[in-house]
LUMMISE-671644 format. One line per 4 residues: number of its first residue (from 1); their letters; for each residue x, y, z of C-alpha. Coordinates in nm, 2 decimals, always signed. Layout:
<atoms>
NUM = A = X/Y/Z; ...
</atoms>
This chain:
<atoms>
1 = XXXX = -11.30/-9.85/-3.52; -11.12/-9.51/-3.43; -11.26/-9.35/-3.72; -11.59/-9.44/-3.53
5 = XXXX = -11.45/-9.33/-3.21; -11.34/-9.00/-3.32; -11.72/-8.90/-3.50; -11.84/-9.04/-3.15
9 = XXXX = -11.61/-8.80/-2.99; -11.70/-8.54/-3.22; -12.07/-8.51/-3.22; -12.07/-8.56/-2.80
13 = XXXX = -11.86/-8.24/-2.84; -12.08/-8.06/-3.02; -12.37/-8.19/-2.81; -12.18/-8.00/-2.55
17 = XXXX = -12.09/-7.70/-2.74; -12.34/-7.48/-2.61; -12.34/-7.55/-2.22; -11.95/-7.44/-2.25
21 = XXXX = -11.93/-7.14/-2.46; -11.92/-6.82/-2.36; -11.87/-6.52/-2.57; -11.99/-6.27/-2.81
25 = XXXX = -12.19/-6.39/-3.14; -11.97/-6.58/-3.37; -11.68/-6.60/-3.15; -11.58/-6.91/-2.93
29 = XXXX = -11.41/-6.88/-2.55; -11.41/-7.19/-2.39; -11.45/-7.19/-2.03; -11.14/-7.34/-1.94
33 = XXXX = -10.99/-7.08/-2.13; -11.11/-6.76/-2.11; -10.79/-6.60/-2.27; -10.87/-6.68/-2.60
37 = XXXX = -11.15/-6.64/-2.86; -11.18/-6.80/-3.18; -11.37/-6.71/-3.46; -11.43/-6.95/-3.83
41 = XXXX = -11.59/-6.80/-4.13; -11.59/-6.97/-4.46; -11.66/-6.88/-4.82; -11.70/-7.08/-5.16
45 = XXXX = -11.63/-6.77/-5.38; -11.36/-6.88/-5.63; -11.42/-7.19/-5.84; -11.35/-7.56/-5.65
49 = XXXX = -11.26/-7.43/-5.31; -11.42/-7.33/-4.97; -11.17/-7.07/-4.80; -11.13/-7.04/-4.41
53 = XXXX = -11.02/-6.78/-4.19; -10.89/-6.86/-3.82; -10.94/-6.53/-3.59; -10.76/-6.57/-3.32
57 = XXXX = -10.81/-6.30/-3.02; -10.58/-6.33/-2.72; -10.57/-6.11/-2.41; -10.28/-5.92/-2.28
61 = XXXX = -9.97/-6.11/-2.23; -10.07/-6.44/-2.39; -9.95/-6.57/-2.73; -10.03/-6.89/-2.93
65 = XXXX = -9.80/-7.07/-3.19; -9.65/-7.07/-3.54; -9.66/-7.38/-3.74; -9.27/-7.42/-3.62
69 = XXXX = -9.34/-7.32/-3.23; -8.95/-7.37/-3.13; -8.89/-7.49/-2.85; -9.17/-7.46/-2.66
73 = XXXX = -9.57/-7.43/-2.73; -9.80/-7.63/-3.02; -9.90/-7.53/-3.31; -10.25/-7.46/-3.41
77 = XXXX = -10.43/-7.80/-3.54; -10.78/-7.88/-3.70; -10.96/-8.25/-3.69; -11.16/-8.20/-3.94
81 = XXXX = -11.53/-8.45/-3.97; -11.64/-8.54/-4.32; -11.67/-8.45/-4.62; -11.39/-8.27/-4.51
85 = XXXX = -11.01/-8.47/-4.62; -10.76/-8.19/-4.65; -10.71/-7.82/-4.57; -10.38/-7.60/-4.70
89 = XXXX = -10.30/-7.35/-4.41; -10.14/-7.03/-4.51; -9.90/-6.90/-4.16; -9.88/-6.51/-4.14
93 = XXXX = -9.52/-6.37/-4.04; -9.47/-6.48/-3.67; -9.27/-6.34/-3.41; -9.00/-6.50/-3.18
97 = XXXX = -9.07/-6.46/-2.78; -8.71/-6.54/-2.60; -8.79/-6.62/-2.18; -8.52/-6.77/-2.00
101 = XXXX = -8.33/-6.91/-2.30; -8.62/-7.09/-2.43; -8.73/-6.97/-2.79; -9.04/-6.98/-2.93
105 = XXXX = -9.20/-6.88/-3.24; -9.58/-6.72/-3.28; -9.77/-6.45/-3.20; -10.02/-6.21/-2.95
109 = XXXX = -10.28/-5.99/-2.95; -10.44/-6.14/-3.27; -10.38/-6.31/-3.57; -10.58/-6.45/-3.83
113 = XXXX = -10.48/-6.76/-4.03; -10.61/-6.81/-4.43; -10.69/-7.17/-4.50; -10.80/-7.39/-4.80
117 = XXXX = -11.02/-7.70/-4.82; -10.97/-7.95/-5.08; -11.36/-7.91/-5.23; -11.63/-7.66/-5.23
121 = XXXX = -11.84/-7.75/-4.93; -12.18/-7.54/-4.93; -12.32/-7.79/-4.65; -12.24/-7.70/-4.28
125 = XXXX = -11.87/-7.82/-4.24; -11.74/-7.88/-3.86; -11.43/-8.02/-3.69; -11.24/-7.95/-3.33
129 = XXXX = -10.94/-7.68/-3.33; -10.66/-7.72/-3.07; -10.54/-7.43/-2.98; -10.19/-7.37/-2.73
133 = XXXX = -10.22/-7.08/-2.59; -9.96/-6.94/-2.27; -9.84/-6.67/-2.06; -9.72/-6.75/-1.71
137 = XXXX = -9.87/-7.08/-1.80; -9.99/-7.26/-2.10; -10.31/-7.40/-2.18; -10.41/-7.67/-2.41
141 = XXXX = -10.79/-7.61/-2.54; -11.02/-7.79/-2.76; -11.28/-7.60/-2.98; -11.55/-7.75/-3.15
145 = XXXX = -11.69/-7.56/-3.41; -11.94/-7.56/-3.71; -11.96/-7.34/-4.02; -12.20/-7.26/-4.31
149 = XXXX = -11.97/-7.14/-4.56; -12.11/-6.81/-4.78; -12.06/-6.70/-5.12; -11.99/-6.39/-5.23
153 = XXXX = -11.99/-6.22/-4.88; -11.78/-5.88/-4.91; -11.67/-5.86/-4.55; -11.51/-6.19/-4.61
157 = XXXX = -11.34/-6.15/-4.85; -11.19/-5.77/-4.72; -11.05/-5.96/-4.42; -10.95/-6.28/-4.61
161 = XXXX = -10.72/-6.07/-4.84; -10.59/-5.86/-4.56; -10.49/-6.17/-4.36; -10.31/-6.31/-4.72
165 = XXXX = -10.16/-6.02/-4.72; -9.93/-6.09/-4.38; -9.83/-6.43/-4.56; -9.46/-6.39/-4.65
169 = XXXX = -9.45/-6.48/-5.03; -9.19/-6.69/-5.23; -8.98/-6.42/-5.40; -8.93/-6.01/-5.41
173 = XXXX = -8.67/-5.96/-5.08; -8.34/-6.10/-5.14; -8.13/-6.11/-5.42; -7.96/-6.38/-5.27
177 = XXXX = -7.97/-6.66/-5.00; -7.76/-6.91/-4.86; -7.68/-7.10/-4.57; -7.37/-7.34/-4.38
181 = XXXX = -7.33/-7.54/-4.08; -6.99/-7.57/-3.89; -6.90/-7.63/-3.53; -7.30/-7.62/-3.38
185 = XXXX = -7.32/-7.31/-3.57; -7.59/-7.23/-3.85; -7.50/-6.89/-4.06; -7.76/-6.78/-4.30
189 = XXXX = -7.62/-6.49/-4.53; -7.86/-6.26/-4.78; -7.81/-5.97/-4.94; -8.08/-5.70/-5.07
193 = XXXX = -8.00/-5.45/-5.28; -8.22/-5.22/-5.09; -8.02/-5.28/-4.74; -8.13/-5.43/-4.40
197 = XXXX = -8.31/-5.22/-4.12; -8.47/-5.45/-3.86; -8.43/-5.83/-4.02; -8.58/-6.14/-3.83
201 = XXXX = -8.56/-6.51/-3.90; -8.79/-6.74/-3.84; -8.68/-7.14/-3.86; -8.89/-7.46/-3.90
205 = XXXX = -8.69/-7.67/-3.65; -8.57/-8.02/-3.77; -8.68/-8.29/-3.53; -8.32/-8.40/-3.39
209 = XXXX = -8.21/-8.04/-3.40; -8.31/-7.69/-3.19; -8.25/-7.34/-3.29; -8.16/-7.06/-3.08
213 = XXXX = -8.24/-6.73/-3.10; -8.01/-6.58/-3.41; -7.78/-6.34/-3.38; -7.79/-6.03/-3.71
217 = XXXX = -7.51/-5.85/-3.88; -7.54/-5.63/-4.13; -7.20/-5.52/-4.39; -7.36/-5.33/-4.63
221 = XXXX = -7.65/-5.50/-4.87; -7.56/-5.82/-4.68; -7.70/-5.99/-4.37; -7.52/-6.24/-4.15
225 = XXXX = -7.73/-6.44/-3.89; -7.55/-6.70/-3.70; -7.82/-6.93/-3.52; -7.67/-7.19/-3.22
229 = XXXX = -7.78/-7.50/-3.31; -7.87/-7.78/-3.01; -8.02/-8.11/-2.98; -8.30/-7.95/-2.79
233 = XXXX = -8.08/-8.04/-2.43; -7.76/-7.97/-2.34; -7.60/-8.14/-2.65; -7.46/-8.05/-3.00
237 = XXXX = -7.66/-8.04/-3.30; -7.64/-8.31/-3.52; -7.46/-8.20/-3.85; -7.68/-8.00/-4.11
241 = XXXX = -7.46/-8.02/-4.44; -7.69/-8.13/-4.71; -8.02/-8.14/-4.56; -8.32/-7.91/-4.62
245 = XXXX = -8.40/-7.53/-4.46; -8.76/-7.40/-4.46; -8.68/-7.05/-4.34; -8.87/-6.74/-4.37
249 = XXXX = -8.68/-6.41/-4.36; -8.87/-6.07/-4.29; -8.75/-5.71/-4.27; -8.94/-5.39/-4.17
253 = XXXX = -9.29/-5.53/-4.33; -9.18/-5.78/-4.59; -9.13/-6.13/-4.59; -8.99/-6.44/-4.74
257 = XXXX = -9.04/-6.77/-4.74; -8.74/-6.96/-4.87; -8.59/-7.34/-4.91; -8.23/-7.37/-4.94
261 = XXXX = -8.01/-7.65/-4.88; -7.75/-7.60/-4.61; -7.42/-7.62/-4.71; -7.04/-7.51/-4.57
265 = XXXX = -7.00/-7.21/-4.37; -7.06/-6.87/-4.56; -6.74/-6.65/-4.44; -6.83/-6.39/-4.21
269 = XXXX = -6.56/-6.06/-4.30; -6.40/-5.98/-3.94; -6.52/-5.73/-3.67; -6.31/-5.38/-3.81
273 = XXXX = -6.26/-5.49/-4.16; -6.55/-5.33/-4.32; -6.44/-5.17/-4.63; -6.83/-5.00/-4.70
277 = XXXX = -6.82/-4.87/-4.37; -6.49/-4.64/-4.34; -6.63/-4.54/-4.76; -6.94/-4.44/-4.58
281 = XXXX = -6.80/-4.24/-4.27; -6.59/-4.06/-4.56; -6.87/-4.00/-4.78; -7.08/-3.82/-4.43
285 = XXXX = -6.70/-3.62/-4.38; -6.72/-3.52/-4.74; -7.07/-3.47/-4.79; -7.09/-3.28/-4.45
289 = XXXX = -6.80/-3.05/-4.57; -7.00/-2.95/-4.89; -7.31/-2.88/-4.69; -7.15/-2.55/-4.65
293 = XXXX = -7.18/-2.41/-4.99; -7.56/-2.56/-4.99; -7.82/-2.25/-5.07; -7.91/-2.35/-4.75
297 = XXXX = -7.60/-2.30/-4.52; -7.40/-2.02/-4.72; -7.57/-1.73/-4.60; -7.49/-1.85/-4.25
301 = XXXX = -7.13/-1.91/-4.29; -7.13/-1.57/-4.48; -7.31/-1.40/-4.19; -7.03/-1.56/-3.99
305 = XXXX = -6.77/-1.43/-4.18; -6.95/-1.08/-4.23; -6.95/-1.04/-3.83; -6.54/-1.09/-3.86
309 = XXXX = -6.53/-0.81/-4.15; -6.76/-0.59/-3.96; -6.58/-0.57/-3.64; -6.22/-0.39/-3.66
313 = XXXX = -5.92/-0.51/-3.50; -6.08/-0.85/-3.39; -5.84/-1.00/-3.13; -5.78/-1.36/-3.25
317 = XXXX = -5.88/-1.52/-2.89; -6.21/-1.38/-2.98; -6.23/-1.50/-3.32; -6.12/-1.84/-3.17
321 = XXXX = -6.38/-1.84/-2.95; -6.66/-1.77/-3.14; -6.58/-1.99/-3.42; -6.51/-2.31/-3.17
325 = XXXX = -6.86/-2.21/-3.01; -7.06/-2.24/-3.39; -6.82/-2.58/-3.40; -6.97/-2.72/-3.08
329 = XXXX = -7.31/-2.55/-3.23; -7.30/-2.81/-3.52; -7.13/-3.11/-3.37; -7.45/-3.08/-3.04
333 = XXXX = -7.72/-3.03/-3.34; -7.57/-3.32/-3.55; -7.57/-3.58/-3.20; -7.93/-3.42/-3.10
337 = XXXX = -8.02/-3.55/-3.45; -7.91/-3.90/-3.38; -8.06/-3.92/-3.07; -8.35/-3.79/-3.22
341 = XXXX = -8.38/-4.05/-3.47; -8.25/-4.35/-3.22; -8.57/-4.24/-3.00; -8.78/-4.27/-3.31
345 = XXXX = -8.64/-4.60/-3.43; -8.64/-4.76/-3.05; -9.03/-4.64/-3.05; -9.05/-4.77/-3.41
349 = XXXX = -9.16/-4.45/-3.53; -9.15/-4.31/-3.91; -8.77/-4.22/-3.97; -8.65/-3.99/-4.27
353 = XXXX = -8.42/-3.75/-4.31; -8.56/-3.39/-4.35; -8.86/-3.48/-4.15; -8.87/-3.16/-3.99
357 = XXXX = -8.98/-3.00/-4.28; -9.30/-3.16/-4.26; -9.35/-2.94/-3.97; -9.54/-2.59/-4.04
361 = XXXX = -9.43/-2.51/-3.70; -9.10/-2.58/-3.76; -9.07/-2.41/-4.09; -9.24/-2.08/-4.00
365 = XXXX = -9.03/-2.05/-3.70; -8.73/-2.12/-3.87; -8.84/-1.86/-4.15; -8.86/-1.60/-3.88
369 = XXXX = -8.53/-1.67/-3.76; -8.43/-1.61/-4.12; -8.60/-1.31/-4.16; -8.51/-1.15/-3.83
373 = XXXX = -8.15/-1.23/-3.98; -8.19/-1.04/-4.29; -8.34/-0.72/-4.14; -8.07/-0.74/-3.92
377 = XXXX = -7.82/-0.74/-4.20; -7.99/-0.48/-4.44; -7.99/-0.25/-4.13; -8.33/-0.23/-4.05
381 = XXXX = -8.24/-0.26/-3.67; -7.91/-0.33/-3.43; -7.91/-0.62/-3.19; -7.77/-0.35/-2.90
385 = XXXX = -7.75/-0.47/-2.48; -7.80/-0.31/-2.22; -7.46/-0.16/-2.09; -7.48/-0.38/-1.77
389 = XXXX = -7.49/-0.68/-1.98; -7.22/-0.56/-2.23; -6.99/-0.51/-1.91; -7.09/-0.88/-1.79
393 = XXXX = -7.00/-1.03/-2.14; -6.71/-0.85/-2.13; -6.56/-0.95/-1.82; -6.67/-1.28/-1.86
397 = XXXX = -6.42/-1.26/-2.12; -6.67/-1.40/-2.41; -6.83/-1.20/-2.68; -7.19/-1.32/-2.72
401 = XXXX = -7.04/-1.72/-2.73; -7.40/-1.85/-2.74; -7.49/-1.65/-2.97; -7.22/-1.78/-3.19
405 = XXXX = -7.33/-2.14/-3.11; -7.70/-2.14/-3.20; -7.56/-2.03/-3.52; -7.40/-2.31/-3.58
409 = XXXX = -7.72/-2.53/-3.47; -7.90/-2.25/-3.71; -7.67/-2.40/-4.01; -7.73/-2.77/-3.92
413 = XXXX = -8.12/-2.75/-3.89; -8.13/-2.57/-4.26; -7.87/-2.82/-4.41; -8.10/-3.14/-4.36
417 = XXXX = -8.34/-3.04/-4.73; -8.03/-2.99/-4.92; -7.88/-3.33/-4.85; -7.70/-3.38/-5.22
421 = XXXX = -7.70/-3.71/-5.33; -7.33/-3.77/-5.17; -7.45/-3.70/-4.79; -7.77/-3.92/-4.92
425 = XXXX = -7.58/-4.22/-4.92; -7.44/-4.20/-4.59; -7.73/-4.05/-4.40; -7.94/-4.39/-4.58
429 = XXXX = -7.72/-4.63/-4.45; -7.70/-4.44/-4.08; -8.11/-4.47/-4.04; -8.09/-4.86/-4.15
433 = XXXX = -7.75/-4.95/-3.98; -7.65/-5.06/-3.60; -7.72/-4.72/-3.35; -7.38/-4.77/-3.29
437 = XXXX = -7.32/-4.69/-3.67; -7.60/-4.44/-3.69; -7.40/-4.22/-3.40; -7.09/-4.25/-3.58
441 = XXXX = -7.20/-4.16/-3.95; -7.39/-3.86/-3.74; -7.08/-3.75/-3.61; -6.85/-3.79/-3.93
445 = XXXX = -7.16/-3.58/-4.05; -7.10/-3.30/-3.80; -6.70/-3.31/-3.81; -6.71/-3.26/-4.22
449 = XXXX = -6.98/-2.97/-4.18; -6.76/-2.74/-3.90; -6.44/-2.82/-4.06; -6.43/-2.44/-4.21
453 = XXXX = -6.56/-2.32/-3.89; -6.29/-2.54/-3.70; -6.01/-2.43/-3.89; -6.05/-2.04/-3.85
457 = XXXX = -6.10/-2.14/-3.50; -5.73/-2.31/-3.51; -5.59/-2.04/-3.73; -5.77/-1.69/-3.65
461 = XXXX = -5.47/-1.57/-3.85; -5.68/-1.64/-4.17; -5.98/-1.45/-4.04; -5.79/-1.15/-3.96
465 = XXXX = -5.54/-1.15/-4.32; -5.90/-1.05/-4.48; -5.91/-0.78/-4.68; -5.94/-0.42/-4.48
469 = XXXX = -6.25/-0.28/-4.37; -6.37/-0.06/-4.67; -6.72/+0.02/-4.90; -6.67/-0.34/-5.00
473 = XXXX = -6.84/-0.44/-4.70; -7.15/-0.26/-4.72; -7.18/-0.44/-5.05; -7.14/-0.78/-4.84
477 = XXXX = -7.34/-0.72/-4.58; -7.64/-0.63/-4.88; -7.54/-0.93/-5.07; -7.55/-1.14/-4.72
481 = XXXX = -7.88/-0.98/-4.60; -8.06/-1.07/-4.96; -7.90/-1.45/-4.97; -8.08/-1.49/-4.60
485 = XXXX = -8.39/-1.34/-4.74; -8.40/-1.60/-4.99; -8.38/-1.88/-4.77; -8.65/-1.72/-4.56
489 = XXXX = -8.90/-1.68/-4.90; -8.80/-2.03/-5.02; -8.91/-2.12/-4.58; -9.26/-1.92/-4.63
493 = XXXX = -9.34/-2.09/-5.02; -9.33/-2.45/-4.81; -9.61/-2.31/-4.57; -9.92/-2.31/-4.80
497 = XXXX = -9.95/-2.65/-4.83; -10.01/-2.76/-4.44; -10.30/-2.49/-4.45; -10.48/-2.70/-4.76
501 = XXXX = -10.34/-2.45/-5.08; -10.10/-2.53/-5.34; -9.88/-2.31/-5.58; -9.81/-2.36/-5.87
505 = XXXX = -9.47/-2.50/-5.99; -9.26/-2.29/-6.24; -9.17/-2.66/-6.42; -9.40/-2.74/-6.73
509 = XXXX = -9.54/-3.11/-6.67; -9.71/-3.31/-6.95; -9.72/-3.63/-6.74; -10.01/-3.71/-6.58
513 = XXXX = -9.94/-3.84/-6.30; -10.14/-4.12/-6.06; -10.18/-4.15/-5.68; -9.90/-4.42/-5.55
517 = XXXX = -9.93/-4.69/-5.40; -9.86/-5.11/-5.36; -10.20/-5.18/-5.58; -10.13/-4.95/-5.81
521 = XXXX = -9.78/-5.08/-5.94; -9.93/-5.46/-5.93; -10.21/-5.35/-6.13; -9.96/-5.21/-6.41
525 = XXXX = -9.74/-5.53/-6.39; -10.07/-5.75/-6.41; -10.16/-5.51/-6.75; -9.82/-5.57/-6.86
529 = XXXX = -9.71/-5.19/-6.88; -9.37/-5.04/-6.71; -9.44/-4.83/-6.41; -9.24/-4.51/-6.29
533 = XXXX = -9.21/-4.38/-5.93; -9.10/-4.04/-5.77; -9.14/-3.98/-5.45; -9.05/-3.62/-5.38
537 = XXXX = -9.11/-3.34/-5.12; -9.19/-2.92/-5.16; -8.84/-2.90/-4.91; -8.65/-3.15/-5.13
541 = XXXX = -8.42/-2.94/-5.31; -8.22/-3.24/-5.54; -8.63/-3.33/-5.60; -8.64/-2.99/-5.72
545 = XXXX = -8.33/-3.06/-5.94; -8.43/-3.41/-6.09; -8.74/-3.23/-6.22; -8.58/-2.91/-6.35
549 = XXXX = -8.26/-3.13/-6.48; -8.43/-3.46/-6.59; -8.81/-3.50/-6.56; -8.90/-3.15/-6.74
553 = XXXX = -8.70/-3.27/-7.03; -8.92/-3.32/-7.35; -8.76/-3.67/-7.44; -8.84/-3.77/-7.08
557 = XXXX = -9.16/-3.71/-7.05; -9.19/-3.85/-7.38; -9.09/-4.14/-7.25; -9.31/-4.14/-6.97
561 = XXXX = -9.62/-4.02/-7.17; -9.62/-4.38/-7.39; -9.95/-4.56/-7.35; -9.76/-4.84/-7.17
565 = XXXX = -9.60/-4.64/-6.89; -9.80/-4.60/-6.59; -9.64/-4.30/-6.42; -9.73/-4.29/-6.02
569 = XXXX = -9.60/-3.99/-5.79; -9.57/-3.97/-5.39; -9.59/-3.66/-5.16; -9.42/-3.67/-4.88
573 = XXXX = -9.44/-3.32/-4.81; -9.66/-3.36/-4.53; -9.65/-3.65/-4.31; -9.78/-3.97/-4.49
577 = XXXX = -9.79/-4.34/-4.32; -9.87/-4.46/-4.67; -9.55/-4.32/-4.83; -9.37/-4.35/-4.53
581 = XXXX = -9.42/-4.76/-4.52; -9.35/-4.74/-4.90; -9.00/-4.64/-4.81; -8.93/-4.84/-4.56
585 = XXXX = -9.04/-5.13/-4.74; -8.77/-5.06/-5.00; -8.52/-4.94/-4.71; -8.51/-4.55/-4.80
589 = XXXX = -8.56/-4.29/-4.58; -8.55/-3.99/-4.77; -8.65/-3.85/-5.10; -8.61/-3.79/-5.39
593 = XXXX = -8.63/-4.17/-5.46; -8.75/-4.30/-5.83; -8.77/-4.66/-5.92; -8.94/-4.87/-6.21
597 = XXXX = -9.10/-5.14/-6.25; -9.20/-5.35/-6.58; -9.26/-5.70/-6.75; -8.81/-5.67/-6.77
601 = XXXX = -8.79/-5.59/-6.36; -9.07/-5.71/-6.29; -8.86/-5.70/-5.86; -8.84/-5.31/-5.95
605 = XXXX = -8.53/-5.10/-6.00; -8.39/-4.79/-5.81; -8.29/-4.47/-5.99; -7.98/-4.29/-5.84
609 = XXXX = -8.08/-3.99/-5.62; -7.92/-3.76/-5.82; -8.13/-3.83/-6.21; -7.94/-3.82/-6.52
613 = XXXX = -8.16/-3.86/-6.85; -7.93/-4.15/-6.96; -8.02/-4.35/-6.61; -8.41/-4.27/-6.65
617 = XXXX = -8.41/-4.36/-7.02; -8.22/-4.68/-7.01; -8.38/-4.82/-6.74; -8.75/-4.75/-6.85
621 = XXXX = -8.65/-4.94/-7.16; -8.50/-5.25/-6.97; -8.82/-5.22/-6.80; -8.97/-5.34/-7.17
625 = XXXX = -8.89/-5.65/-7.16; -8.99/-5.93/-7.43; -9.35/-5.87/-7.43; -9.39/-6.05/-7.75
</atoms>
């Protein structure tokens, strides 16, 4: 009898359909509802199976539900008429929306939902979807619907796989996942190898139990989220131990869907005792140190150092004050950086380190300043003043002071592209890590770089114990002036390529190398051959050592030359959202940056920045497997 009433129901709905829709072809808006419009399209393309996409289009402000809505909200549903038994509904990544303590789980704008039905239908098929839908308020709506479902219709299928695509899959984030209860409290802990940037959780809530919203932490490769746990009112959650979590975890692009059984508490390490931490604020004091002798810097500490030889009888409250002025130079550039890339992550912008470099703008000026530096030092011309403003300096009691610091902020903007793989590290984990974290590494980063410059400044005495002025120094000031004209000519040979030419590289390659990208390494793994990735940049100077050092090598590229290596190379010279989201997905932010993938690591491996042929060679032949 209520199998009756429903069909009843159902064809006085669709009696009505046209009398309340009102929208553009193929879309539905009821007109109760004219916030949302729905869109069905089905196709009977593989074998067995009719396949259904949901578009859902919502207007500013409004959102509709996840298949776990949270608190609040319903999920999408489909009463489905005969033939029609069954239907398998794939839920895209959601989103959590927090309003006055209430969280819910779902998503705006648009979203389109993959389903599967249970038969291949090539009748018309119909049924009703209710759809929640709210904003200041929500709405409850009823769409009836019917479908002819198509075979072999491109446009379907482009927009089916697009919207599988968003699906979070079963595998390929974590390494590992776990989760306990205690004390109202749910803690979820995974680790990645690749590190955290912006994680997310999303639960599907018991039915005597209410999540709130979680709370990340990130130590390293591992995540902590600690989730209050209610009985949906002003009560305690019942206890968890033993019983089943359908969670799906997503970072920066990539999700998971996982089921793990909740045990005891994981152990959260305190607040302050992070051992990877106070290694990686040593490693950006270290690595910022040795950025001095970079190819890069040297010719501006030199020049530095030349402008003590050069003057006679230096008075060491002027040396002092110069050198603490090309100290507060580096230490402003190095906090200008992280507020730089804090703006970019808070706008969720593309974040890397060198990214200036993709610039022409910024390289051409900076290979004037170079240049205008090296005539200067080969004697081509004196920076002179005017005597009015030589008498100001002077009884201002400076000596050109911001001169001194815009050549410290000189030295940090030309460090960045020779980042060795020991500032690599830190500067990594600063992009992915808290902003709190990110300032801090930033300054360690600055401190370790004007350390030399910071200790003539507290020891002028050092300065002045140089040898005496003599023929030596005309031969310093030459070998100065050509260092700086090197860095300018290595500045000018990364223009060419923003204006649509290429030069060639003095490194012999045999490898033939493909165009990356997501398809291409599933295509290799489907064919059941390894796959090899660089990613590398014209300003990259360790990329320019892996390939001189590692990848020219004839064993290598041996190696990589084998019938069943796919070898596949990025650009990331110029600005690339392709490559960009590549990175991100595997939580780098810089190049170089190798990995390999094959029917033995099949989840992929990453190559240390810095390539040794030992490291390449071993892991391409774990890559082998047992293809048998």
């Amino acid at each position: 009898m209520l199998s009756l009433f429903r069909r009843v129901l159902l064809c006085l709905l669709l009696l009505w359909l046209p009398f309340s829709w009102a929208a553009q072809p193929g879309w539905l808006q009821s007109t109760d509802n004219h916030h949302a419009s729905v869109r069905l399209r089905a196709d009977t393309s593989p074998p067995g199976e009719t396949r259904v996409l949901l578009d859902v289009k919502l207007e500013e402000g409004w959102k509709t539900y996840w298949r776990s809505p949270g608190d609040g909200g319903v999920a999408p549903t489909i009463v489905w008429s005969e033939p029609v038994k069954s239907a398998q509904w794939f839920w895209p990544t959601p989103q959590r929306f927090d309003v006055a303590g209430i969280t819910t789980q779902g998503y705006h704008n648009a979203v389109s939902i993959p389903l599967v039905l249970d038969d291949a239908f090539t009748e018309k098929i119909a049924g009703v979807l209710t759809l929640s839908t709210c904003k200041d308020v929500c709405l409850l709506t009823d769409l009836p619907f019917e479908i002819t479902p198509e075979n072999g219709n491109a446009a379907f299928a482009h927009d089916y796989a697009q919207a599988m695509g968003k699906v979070p899959l079963h595998n390929g984030l974590t390494d590992s996942l776990k989760a306990g209860y205690h004390s109202a409290e749910l803690v979820v802990q995974a680790t990645r190898s690749a590190g955290w940037q912006k994680p997310e959780l999303f639960f599907d809530m018991p039915e005597d139990a209410s999540f709130g919203k979680p709370k990340y932490r990130v130590e390293g490769e591992t995540l902590w989220a600690t989730v209050p746990v209610s009985d949906g009112w002003d009560g305690a959650g019942p206890d968890l131990r033993g019983r089943n979590l359908s969670l799906v975890i997503a970072d920066n692009g990539i999700a998971q869907q996982s089921n793990i059984t909740i045990a005891e508490t994981p152990v959260m390490p305190e607040a302050g005792g992070d051992f990877v931490l106070w290694q990686v604020l040593l490693l950006a004091l270290v690595g910022g140190f040795i950025l001095n002798l970079m190819p890069c810097v040297l010719p501006v500490l030199g020049m530095k150092l030349g402008s003590v030889l050069l003057a006679e009888k230096q008075e060491q409250r002027v040396i002092r004050q110069q050198f603490l002025a090309s100290f507060a130079g580096i230490l402003v550039s190095f906090m200008a950086l992280a507020l730089l890339m804090t703006v970019l992550r808070l706008t969720n912008q593309a974040v890397g380190w060198g990214i200036q470099f993709q610039s022409a703008w910024f390289i051409g000026f900076m290979a004037v300043v170079m240049l205008v530096f090296s005539a200067n030092l080969f004697g081509l011309f004196e920076f002179r003043l005017s005597s009015k403003a030589t008498t100001r300096i002077a009884t201002q009691g400076g000596n050109g002071i911001s001169g001194h610091f815009w050549q410290g902020a000189l030295a940090t903007l030309l460090a960045t592209p020779c980042s060795a793989p020991f500032l690599g590290t830190a500067v990594a984990v600063a992009l992915g890590a808290s902003l709190p974290t990110l300032w801090g590494i930033f300054l360690a980063l600055g401190v370790g770089m004007s350390l030399p410059w910071l200790l003539i400044a507290m020891r002028p005495s050092l300065a002045l114990r140089l040898p005496k002025p003599g023929r030596w120094m005309v031969w310093l000031r030459r070998i100065l002036a050509v260092m700086m004209l090197g860095s300018a000519l290595w500045l000018v040979s990364l223009l060419p390529v923003h204006f649509g030419s290429t030069v060639s590289t003095p490194v012999k390659e045999n490898i033939v190398w493909q165009p990356l990208s997501e398809q291409a390494i599933q295509n290799a793994l489907a064919q059941n051959k390894r796959v090899f990735i660089d990613v590398t940049a014209d300003w990259c100077i360790t990329c320019k050592i892996n390939k001189l050092n590692v990848l020219s090598r004839e064993d290598v590229q041996s190696v990589l030359q084998e019938p069943d290596v796919i070898a596949l190379r990025g650009d990331w010279t110029l600005p690339s959202k392709e490559i960009t989201a590549f990175l991100k997905q595997r939580g780098q932010v810089g190049v170089p940056f190798n990995q390999v993938y094959g029917p033995g690591i099949r989840e992929g491996k990453a190559l240390p920045t810095l390539l040794t042929r030992d490291a390449v060679l071993n892991v391409l032949n774990d890559a082998k497997g047992d293809k048998k």
